[in-house]
Every structure is written in C-alpha cells, then in structure tokens.
N, C-alpha and C positions, 0 to 999 in steps of 0.2 A: 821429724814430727814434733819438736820441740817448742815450735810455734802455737802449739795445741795448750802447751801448759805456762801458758804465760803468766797465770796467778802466782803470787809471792810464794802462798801458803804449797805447793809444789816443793819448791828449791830446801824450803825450811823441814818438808817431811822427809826429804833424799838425807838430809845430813843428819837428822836424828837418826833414823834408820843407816846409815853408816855408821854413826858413833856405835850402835849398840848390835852392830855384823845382822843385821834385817833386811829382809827381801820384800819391798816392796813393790805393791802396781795397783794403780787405777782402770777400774773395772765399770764394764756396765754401761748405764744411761747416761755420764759425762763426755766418755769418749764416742758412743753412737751420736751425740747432740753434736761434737765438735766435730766429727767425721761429716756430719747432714749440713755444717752450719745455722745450725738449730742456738737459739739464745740459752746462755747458761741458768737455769731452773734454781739454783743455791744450794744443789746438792750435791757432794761428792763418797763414793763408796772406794774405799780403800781395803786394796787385799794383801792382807799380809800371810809368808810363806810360815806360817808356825804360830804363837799363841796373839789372834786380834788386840783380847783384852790389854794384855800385858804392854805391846806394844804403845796403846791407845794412853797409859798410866804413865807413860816416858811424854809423850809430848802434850797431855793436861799439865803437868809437870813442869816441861820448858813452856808452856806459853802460859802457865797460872791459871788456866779453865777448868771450870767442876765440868766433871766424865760422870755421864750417864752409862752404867755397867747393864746389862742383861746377860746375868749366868745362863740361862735357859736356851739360848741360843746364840751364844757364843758371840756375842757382839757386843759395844762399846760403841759412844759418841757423843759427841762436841761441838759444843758453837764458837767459832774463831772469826772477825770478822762478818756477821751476818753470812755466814757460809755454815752449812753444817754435815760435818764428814763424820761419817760413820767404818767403824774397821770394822772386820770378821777377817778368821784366821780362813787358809786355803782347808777345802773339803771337800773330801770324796762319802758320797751318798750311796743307801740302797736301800731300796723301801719294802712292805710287804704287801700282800693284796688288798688285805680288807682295812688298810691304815696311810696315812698320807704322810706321818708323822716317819719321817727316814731313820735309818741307824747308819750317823754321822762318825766318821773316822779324818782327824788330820790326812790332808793330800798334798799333793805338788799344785802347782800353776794350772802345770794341763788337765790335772781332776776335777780341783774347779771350774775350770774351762767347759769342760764336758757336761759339769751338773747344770750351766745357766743356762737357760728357758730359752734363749732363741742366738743365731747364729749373729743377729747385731748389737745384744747385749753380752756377747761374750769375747767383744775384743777387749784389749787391754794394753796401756801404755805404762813401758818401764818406769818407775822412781829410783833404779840402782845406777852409780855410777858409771856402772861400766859401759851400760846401754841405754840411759838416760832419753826418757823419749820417744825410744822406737815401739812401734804397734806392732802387739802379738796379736796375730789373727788367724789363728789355724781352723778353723771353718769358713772361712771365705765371706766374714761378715760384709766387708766393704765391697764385694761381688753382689752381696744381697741387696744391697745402697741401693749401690749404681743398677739394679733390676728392679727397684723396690718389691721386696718378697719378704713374708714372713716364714721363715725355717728353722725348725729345730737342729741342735746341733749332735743330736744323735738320733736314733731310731723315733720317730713322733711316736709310733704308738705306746713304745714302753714309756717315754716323754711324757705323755699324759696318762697312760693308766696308773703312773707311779702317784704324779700329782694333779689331780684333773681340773683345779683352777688356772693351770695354764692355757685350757682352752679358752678360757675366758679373756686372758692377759694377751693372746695368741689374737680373738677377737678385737681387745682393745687396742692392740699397737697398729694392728690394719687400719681400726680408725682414726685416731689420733695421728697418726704419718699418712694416711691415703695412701698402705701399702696394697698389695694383693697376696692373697694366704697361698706358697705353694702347694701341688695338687697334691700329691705326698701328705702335707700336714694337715690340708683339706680331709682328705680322705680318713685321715686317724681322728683326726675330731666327730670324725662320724661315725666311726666306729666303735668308740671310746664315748661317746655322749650319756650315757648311762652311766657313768662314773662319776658326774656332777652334784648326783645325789648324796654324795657323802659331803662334801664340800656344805661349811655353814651355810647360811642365809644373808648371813651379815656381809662375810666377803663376797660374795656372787652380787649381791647388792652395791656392794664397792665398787665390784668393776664395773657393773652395769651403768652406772652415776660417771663411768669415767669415760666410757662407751659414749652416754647422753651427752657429756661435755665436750664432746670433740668438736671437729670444723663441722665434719658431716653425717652426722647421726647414721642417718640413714645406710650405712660401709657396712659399719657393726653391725645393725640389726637385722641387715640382708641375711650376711653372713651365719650370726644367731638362730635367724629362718631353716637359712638353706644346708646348716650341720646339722638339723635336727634338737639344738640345744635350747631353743627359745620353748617349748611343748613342758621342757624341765625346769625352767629357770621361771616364766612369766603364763603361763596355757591361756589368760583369760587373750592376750592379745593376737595370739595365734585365729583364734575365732575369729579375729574381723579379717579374715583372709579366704580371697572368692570369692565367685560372681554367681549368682544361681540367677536363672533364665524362665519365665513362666511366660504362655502366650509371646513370645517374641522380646517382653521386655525384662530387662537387666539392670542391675546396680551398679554403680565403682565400685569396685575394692577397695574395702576399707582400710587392710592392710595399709598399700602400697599408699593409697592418701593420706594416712594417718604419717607413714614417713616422710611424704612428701609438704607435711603442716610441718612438720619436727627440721625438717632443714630450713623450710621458712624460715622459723622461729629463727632458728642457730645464725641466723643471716642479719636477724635484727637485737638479738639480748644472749648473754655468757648466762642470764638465769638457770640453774635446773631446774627451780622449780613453776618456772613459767615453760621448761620445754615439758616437764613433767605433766603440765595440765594438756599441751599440744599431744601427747599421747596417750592419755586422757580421754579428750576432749570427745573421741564418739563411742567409746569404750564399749556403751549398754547397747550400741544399733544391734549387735546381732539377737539381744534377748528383744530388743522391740523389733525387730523385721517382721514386715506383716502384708500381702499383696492382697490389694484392692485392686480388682475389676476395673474403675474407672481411675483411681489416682496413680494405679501399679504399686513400685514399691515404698512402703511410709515405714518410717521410725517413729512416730510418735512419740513425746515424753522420754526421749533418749535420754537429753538433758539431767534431766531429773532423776531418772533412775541411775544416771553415772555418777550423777554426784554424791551419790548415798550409798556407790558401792566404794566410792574412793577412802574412807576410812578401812574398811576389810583388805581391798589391796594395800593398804597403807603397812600394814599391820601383819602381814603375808608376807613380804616384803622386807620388813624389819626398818622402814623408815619412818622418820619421825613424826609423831603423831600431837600434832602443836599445831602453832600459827601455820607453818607450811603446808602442814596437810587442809588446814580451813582454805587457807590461799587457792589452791591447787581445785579443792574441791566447788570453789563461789567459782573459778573458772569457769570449767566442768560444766555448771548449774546456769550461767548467765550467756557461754558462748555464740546461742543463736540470736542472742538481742540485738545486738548490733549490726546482725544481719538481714533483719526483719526491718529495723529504722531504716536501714540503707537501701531495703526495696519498695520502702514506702513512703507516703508525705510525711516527714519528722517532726509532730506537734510538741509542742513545748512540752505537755503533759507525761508523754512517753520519755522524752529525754531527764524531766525530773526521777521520774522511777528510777532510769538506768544508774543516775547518778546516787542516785539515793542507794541503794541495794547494792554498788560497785563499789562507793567509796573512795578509798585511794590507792584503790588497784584498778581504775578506771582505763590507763595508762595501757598497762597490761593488757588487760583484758581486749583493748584495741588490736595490739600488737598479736593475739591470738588470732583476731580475726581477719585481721590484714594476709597473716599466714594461712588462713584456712578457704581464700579463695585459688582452687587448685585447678580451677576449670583450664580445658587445651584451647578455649575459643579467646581470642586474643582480646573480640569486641567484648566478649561480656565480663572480662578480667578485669580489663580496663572499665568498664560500666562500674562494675563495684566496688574498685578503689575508689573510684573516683567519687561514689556517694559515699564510701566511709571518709572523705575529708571531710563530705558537707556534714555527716551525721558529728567529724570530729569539732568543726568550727561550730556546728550548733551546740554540743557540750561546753565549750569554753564558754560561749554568748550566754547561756543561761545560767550556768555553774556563779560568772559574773555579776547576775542578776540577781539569781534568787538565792544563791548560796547553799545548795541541798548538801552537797559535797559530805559527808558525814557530821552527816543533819543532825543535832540535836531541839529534841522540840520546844517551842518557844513556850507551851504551858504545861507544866508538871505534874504528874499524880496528885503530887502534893497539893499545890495550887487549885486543883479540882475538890478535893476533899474540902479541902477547906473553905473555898467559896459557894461550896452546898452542901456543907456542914453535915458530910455522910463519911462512915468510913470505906477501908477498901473492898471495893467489891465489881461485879459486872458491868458496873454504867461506869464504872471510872474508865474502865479498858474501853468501852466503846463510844467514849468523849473522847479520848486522847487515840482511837481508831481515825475516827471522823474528823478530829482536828488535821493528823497529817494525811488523809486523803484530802481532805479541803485543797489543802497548801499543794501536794504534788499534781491535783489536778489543776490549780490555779485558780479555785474559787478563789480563795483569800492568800496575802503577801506572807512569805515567810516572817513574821513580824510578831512580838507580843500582843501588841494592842487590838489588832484585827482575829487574833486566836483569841484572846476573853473574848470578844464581843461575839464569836462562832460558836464557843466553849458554854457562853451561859444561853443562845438561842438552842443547844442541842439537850443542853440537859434542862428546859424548860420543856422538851417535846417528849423529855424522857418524865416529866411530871416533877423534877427537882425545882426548889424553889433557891433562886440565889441569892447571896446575902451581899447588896450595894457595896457597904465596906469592905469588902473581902475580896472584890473584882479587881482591885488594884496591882 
C-alpha cells in the first residue's frame, strides 16, 4: 500500500516519529479517498499512539511552522506545503445519556478504531517503520467500498445515541459517495432520530449545506425523509409531501419535485445558495393550496408568500442572514416570471421588469427555472426549454438596448426638487414612479433627456410649475 503515500510529507512524519520511539498512522478520509481513488481534498488526520499535541511540537519544530494547539480536545495542526495535517492522540470514549460531550481516556489503535463513525473512515495506514504502509482494516472498511454501504463500526444504535450527529454525517457520506446506508444503520437512525434534538442548530445546519452540496441532493434528503429525521431538522419542508385527490383531480408532490428542481440545479451550478432557493422555490404551496371547482388545484401568491417566509427559515436555521439570504429570497419571489414569458408572446415591456427587479442574478434566476421544468411529457419539456432560450435571447437583445440591467434612473429626487423648486414630499415619489414605469414600459428611452422632458409634462399634471433653467 505504499503507493497510497506517495507525498514527501509522509516519509518526513515516519522518521520524526522514529526519532522520538512514536507510533504513528493516518486515519480517516485520506486513506478512504485514496482506497475510492477519490482526488486528495489537502487534508490529512494524523493518529498518534499517545500525546497528539506533543508529537505535533516535534515536527512544527523540524519543519519551522507555527502549530495551532487546542487543549480542549486534544488536538494540534499545521500548514506544510498547502497541506494541512492535523494530529489527535489515540482515544477511547464513552458518553452519557443526556450529553454528547464523551469522557475521553488515552487508547490503543484499535480504541480509536472503534470510536470512528463509520466502517470507511476507520481504516488506517501504517507511518512505523516496521510496517510502513500497510492498511489496518479491522471492520471490513474496504468491503464496504467495494459494496458501497454506509456502516458503523460498532453497534449503530449505541453509535448514535451516544452522538447523534452522526446520523446526519451517516446521511451526508451516502450523499457525497452515492453510497446506500446499511439496513442495520438504516434502522438505528430511525430509532434514534429523537436524539437530534440535542445536537445544535449550527452543526445540523453544517451538514445539511454539505448534504445540499453534493452530486445528488436528492440521496440525502430521501434518506433525511425516509429516517424520520427531516420532521426534526427542517418540518416546514416535510409539508410539501403528498398528493391529496378532491373530485378525481390531484397535484404533484411537492416534496419529490422540489428534489427533483435541486438535482436539476446541482447539474448546472456548485451554488448553495441558488440550490437553496431551488428548495425554496415552492416552499408556501402547501399554505396557498386551495381547490377550485373549475381550475382544481391553485397556489396562488405562493411566490410571494415564500419569499417573506425565507428570512424566518433563514434564522431557524442559523444561516446567514445578508446578501445570501436577499439572493435566495428575490429567487423565491421572481421564480414563476420566466415561466409566464415563456408561455406567452414576450413583449419588450415585460422583459424590461424582469430585468429590472432581477438584476444580476438574472443569470441565476434562469438557471432556476430551466431546473424547475420537471414535467414526464417529453413534448412539453422540450416546449419550455425551448421558449426559455427565446425569453433568454430576448433578455440579452433588450438588456443591449435599453440597459435596465440594475437601472439606475436617469432623473433624480434631487433633480426633481429642484426643477420645481418643492421639497421632499409625495409628487417627488410619484414623478420618479412614472418616470421609470415610462421607460420599463417603453414610452420613453432610458435616456436623461427624454425623462426631463416626461418629468416636467408629469408634474405640470401634478399642477407644479417648472423652472426653464433648472430643466438642464
């Protein structure tokens, strides 16, 4: 196996560690990546048989790098090379009921062995001379490979009710690898899913964002579903799950669509926060479901109501509550536009709005919608792509023309005051209203000259009198 550890920094840790009689081994997600042929990440976890830190102070030492210490959990680490290895000494765990937080005791190899979270994260290649190289694998990690399975390497259920964010991490490695969670570990996560409640917000949030970033969303959040975990982690998303039937007729599942937009997405942008809004995106349908007689089922103002609930989830959540969340939310607010252009004749007028209210997430916002035609009829998939290039190429052609594109307008508050010598008040807002409805409807050119000369016929209607000089 020695082929595995072809990096310098390797050879250079075996011989510190023999200079000072240390046992060491690499642990974890370098040797699962290099067992998968998975690309090296720049991380490596180093396990050393007795004190991490100490160890960790011997090769800042030989190679002159300031060492990052944390007394608190026994770890140390370093940047060598654009590489960054972190030690922790070998440890044997055991926790109590009502706390996640273990009572930590020095261990052997195989203690450690025992404590890591899944049976692929818990091989490990020799750094000692004697055995340089070779893969310890006493749970049968590279069995689990070659099955693709997620397995704990002791009993799941005591597994997670010790620490119950590993049902989550359990979760994400399924999706991140395109593993399948054995039925065994299946079964403890569902019986243990009440246990998440103790677990912050911040972390469950972590791994959810790492869950969202994967190839295929959609793995994780099945899963999430089908342990019963998703009701404790996310509940409002849970609701968009089911089909209710009145008079014969039926709705999609919003659920299974909603994941079915999110892999879209994941096919065209690494964003989170453009998959964010794709799960998002129909959030409010089950508070707007509403059966009409002659239209069946309508959403109404879905849109709108989702986008004013996305700060509360935002915040619920423990994500951040900035640009990203605006991002997320003008999604959210704007996603049926482009689908309305694209079933209808696309007048110049309506493309200025889009542009205008989009801005330069216009981009984006496409890319939602591109993802969010989910239909099984081939013809009409194809029909609505095929009008979002036109609605796309008519964005570019106007965007080029008239430049709304995050418009700023051609005449100013100020500019209005002062050529009808009033201060700020009601007619200024509703001159500089009607100035840019003019312009997005295409009365008049995005242009200065043709906004005064709209500017002083509007507030001549509004009985202000303008002053020649001042129109300039």
């Amino acid at each position: 196996m020695k082929e595995h550890l072809e990096l310098p920094i390797f050879e250079l840790l075996s011989k510190i560690a023999h200079q000072h009689h240390t046992e060491i081994y690499v642990i974890g997600g370098f040797v699962r990546d290099r067992m998968m042929n998975r690309s090296f990440k720049g991380d490596i976890d180093i396990l050393v048989i007795g004190s991490g830190i100490d160890f960790a102070q011997h090769v800042s030492e030989y190679l002159g790098v300031k060492l990052s210490v944390f007394k608190n959990f026994g770890t140390a680490m370093l940047r060598h090379e654009h590489i960054e290895i972190e030690f922790v000494g070998a440890r044997k765990e055991s926790y109590r009921r009502d706390s996640r937080k273990p009572i930590v005791e020095n261990g052997t190899l195989e203690d450690d062995q025992k404590r890591r979270d899944f049976t692929v994260n818990a091989m490990a290649f020799s750094l000692n001379k004697a055995d340089y190289g070779e893969l310890l694998d006493p749970f049968n990690g590279m069995q689990d490979i070659q099955i693709r399975t997620i397995r704990t390497p002791l009993n799941p259920e005591e597994t997670f009710s010790d620490d119950p964010l590993r049902m989550m991490r359990a979760i994400r490695f399924a999706a991140q690898l395109q593993f399948k969670i054995s039925t065994e570990t299946f079964k403890a996560i569902k019986s243990q899913r009440e246990r998440i409640k103790i677990i912050s917000k911040e972390r469950i949030t972590d791994e959810l964002n790492k869950i969202i970033l994967s190839k295929k969303p959609s793995i994780g959040f099945n899963y999430l579903f089908d342990t019963g975990l998703l009701p404790y982690i996310f509940p409002l998303m849970t609701q968009l799950y089911g089909v209710e039937i009145v008079n014969g007729k039926g709705h999609k599942d919003n659920f299974y669509h909603t994941l079915e937009v999110l892999d879209n997405i994941a096919e065209l942008s690494d964003d989170l926060w453009l998959r964010w809004a794709a799960i998002l995106h129909d959030i409010a349908k089950p508070a707007t479901k509403r059966f009409d007689k002659k239209q069946g089922w309508t959403f109404h103002g879905h849109e709108d109501r989702g986008a004013r609930m996305v700060p509360k989830i935002f915040a619920e959540l423990k994500l951040p509550l900035n640009e990203k969340m605006k991002f997320v939310q003008k999604l959210v607010l704007l996603h049926l536009r482009p689908i309305v252009l694209a079933q209808d004749i696309v007048t110049d007028s309506a493309v200025r709005r889009l542009l205008y209210e989009a801005g330069d997430d216009i981009e984006s916002l496409m890319k939602l919608c591109h993802a969010d035609v989910t239909t099984k009829n081939e013809y009409k998939k194809k029909k609505y792509r095929n009008n979002f290039e036109l609605v796309k190429q008519k964005l570019r052609d106007v965007e080029e023309r008239d430049q709304i594109r995050n418009w700023q307008p051609p005449v100013s508050g100020e500019d209005i005051m002062k050529a009808f010598d009033i201060k700020p008040g009601r007619e200024v807002g509703i001159i500089k209203k009607a100035i840019r409805e003019a312009i997005l409807e295409g009365d008049i050119k995005n242009n200065r000259e043709e906004a005064l000369v709209f500017m002083k016929k509007k507030g001549e209607a509004l009985g202000l009198i303008a002053h020649p000089k001042r129109l300039g």
